[in-house]
KEVO-763630 format. One record per residue: residue in three letters; x, y negated, z negated of N, C-alpha, C, O in turn. Coordinates in steps of 0.02 Angstrom, whole numbers, plus 50000, padded with zeros to 5 digits. Atoms other than C-alpha are relative to their C-alpha. Example, Ala and Ser with C-alpha at 12.3 -4.5 7.8 and 13.67 -1.06 7.14 Angstrom:
BEGIN
ala500455005950000506155022549610500454994050000500974994149967/ser499585005950003506845005349643499614994549963499864989049955/
This chain:
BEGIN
unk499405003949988497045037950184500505001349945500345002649887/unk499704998050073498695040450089500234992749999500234989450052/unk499435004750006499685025750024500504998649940500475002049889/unk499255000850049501205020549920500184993150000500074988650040/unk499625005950024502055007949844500675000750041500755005050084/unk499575001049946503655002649919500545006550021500665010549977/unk499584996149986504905013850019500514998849982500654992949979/unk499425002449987506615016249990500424996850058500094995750109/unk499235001149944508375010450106500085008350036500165013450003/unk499714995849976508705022750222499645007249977499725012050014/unk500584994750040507525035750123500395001949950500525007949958/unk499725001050060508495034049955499444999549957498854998749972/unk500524998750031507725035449814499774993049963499324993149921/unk499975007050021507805016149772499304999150033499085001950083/unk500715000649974505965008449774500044992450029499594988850007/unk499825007849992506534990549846500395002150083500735007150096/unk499855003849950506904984350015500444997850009500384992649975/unk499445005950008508554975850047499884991950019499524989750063/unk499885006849988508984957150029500054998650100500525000350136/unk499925003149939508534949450210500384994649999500184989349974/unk499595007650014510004937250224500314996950086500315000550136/unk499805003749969510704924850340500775004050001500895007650049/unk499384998349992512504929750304500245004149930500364999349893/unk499804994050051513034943550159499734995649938499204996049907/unk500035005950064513244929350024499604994249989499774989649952/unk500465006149985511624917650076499485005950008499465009950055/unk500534997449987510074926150033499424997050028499224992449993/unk500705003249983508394921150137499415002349969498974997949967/unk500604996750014507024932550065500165006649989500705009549991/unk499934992950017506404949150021499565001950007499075000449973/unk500574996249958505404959850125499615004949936500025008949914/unk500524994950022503964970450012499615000650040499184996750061/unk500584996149974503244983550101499395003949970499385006649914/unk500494994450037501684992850077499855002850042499964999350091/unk500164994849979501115006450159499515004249994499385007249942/unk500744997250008499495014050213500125004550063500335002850119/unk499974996749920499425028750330499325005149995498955006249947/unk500764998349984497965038050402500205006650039500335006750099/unk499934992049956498235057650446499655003750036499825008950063/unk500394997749947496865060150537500004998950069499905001950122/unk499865001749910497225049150664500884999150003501054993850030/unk499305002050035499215049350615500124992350030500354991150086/unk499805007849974499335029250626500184998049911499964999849857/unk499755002950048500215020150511499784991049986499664987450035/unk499895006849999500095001750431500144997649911499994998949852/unk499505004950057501124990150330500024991949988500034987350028/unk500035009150015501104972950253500715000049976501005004249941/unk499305001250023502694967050229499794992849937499444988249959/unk500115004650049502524955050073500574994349998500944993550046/unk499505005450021503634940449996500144997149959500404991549963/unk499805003550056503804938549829499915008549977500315013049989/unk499734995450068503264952349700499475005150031499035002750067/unk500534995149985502234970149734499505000149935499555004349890/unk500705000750058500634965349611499525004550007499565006850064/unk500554996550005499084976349579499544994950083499374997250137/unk500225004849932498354959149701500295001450077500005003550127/unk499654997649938499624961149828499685008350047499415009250101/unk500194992749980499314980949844499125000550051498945003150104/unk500844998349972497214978549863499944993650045499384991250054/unk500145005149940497484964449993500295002750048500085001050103/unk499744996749931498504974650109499665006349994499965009850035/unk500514995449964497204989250111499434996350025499284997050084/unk500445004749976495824976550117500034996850073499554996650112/unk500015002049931496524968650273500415004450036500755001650078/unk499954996149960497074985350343499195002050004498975002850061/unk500684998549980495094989850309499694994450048499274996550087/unk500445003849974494494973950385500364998550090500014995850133/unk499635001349975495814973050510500005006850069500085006050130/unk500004993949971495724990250582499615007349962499255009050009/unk500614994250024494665005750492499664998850004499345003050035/unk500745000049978493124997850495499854999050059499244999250068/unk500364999249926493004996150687499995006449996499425008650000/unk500044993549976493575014850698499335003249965498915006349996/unk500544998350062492325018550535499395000850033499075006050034/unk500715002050001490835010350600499684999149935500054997649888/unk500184998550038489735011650487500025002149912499655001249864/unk499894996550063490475020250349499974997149925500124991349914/unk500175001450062490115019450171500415000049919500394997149865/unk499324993650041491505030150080500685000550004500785005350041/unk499274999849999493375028750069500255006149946499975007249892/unk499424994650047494625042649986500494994350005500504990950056/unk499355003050016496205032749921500515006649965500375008249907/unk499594996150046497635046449871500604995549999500914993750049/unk499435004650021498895036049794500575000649961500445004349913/unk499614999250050500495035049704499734998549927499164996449928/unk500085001150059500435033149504500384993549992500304990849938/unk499725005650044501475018149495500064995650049499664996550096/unk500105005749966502025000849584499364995450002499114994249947/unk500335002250002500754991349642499235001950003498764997950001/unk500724995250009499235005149642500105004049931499895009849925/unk499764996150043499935009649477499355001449959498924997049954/unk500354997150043498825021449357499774997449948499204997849924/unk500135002550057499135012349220499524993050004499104990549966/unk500265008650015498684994749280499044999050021498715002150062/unk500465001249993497054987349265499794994850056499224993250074/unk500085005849929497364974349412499655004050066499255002050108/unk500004998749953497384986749515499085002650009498724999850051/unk500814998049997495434995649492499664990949996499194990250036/unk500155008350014495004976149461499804996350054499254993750062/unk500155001749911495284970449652499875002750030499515000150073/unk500534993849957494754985049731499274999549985498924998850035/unk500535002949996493114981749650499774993650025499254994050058/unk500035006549991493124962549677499894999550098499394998450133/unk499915002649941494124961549858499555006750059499195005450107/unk500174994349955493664979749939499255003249992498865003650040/unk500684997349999492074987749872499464994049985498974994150023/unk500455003049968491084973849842499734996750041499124997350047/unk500185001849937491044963649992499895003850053499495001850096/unk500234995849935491024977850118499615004049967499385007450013/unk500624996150014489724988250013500465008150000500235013850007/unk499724993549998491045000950007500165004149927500465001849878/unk499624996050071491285016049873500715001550029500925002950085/unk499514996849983492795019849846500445005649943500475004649883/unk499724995250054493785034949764500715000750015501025000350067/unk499125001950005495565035049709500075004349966499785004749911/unk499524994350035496615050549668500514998550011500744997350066/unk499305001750001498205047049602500335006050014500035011450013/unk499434993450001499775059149630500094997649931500014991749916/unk499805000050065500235061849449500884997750012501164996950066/unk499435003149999501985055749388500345004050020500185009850007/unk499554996149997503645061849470499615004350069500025008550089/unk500324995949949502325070549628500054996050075499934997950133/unk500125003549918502505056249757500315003050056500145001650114/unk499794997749929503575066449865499745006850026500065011350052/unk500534994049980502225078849899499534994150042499104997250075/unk500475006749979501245060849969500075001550078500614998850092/unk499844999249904501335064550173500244991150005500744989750039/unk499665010049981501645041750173500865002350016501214999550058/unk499285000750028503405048250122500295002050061500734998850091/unk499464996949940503875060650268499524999450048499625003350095/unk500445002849929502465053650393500384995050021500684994850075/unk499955009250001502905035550375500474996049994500834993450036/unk499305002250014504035029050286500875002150014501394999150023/unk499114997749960505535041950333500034999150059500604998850082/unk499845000949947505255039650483500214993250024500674992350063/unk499905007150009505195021050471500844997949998501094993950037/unk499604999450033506835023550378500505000650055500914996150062/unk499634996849966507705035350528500044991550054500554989150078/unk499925005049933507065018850655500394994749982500684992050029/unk499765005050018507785006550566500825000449967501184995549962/unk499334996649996509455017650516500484993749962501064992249975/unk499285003050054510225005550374500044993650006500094990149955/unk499995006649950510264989550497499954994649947499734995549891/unk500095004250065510354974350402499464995650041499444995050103/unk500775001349988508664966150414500054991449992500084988549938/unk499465008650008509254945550472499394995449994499454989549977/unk500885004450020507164939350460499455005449986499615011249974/unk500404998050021505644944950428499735005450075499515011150078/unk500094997749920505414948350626500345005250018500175009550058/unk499604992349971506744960750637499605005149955499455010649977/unk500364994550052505834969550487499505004350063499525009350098/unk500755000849963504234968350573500155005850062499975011750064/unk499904996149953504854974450725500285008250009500195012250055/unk499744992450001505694990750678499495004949952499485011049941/unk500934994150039503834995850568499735002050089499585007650109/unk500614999649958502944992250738500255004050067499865005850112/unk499894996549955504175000950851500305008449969500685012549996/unk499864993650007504295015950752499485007650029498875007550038/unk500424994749959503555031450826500275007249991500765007849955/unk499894992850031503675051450815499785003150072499485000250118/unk500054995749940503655065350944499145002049992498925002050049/unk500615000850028501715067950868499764996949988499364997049942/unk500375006249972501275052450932499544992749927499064988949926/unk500025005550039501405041850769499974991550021500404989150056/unk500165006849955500705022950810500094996949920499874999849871/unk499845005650057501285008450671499784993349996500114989250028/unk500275007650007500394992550634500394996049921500434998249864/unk499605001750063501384980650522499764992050009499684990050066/unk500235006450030500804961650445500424997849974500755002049945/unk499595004950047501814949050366499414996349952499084992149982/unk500215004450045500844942150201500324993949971500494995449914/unk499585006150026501684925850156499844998549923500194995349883/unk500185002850073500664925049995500065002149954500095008249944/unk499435000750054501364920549839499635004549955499025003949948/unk500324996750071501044933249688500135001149953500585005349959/unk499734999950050501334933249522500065004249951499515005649929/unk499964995650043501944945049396499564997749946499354992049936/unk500215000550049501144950449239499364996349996499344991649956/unk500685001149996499254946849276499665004749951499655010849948/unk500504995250056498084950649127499325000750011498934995950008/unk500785000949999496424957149152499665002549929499805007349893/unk500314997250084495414958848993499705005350004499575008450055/unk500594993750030494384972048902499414998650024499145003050057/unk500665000549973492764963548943500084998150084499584999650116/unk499924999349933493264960449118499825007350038499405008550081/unk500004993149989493494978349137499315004550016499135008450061/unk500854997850019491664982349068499604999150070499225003450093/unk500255002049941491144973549224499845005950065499335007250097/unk499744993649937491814988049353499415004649992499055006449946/unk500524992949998490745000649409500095004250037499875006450090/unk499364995149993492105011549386499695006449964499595005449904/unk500114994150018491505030049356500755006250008501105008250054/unk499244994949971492995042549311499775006949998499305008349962/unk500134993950008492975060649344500185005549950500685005749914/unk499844996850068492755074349229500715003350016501105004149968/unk499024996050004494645083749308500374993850014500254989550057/unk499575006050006496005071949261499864993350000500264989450027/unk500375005549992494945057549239500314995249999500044990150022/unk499445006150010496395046249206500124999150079499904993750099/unk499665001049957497145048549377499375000650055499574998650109/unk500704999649950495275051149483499494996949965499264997449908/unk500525003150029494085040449486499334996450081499334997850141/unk500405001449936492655031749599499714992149972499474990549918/unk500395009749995492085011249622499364999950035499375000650096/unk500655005049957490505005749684499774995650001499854990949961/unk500085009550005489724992349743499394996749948498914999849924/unk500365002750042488914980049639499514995049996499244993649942/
């Protein structure tokens, strides 16, 4: 599976969403997307968020794209690949993010999982970008976005001559910047990194 932190406007290089408003000068909210797409079967899916893109946020919208949809197709399965951006809310640096992936994703479903980052400045080599999201981008063509529903609706009616299919969620829940996980927290994980680029590849299992 690939995924990314948020898309630009229009496929700009801006990593933010526009203000969903009522009327220009009356803001209602602010759509955060995330983005998970699947090239094997080219299907797409997105959580649209509502406050902040957190390390939390990020591993709850693969979590309930895994629980939601991959594990029926899965069956069985044991093993996840994650190729991911380096920054936002799957960012490299952060420790939130390996933190809930152990917690919410590999240990309750018994799943390993391995995460290769794109190194910095590589995300537009990511297929999310010109699978998914540009296309996302072309369906939705600038439009000003008046609820959450119009959002919604222009993820789930986007589509491709190569029979791209889009599943999109609204998360309502609240998340908060600047979450610290400690040093001995950390210890906990049973987080193995690899010997090439071990910073940016690595593997979770369950515990």
């Amino acid at each position: 599976m690939e995924i990314s932190r948020t898309p630009g406007p229009a496929g700009r290089g801006s990593r933010s969403w526009s203000w969903i408003t009522t009327s220009a000068a009356t803001p209602k909210g602010m759509a955060v997307p995330y983005g998970i797409y699947d090239p094997a079967r080219n299907q797409g899916f997105v959580v649209v968020g509502t406050s902040y893109e957190t390390p939390a946020f990020a591993v709850d919208g693969v979590t309930l794209w895994w629980k939601s949809y991959r594990q029926r197709m899965c069956g069985r399965a044991k093993e996840l690949l994650i190729l991911a951006d380096s920054g936002g809310g799957n960012s490299v640096r952060s420790r939130g993010w390996p933190y809930h992936l152990q917690q919410k994703l590999v240990n309750p479903h018994r799943l390993t999982v391995t995460v290769s980052h794109y190194p910095p400045g590589a995300s537009k080599w990511n297929p999310i970008e010109h699978r998914l999201f540009c296309q996302i981008s072309k369906n939705w063509a600038g439009q000003p976005l008046k609820s959450f529903q119009t959002a919604l609706n222009y993820i789930r009616t986007t589509t491709t001559l190569t029979g791209l299919k889009v599943r999109a969620r609204l998360l309502r829940k609240k998340y908060e910047k600047g979450e610290k996980i400690s040093a001995q927290e950390m210890k906990h994980l049973a987080l193995t990194r690899h010997k090439t680029q071990s910073k940016w590849n690595y593997t979770l299992r369950p515990m």
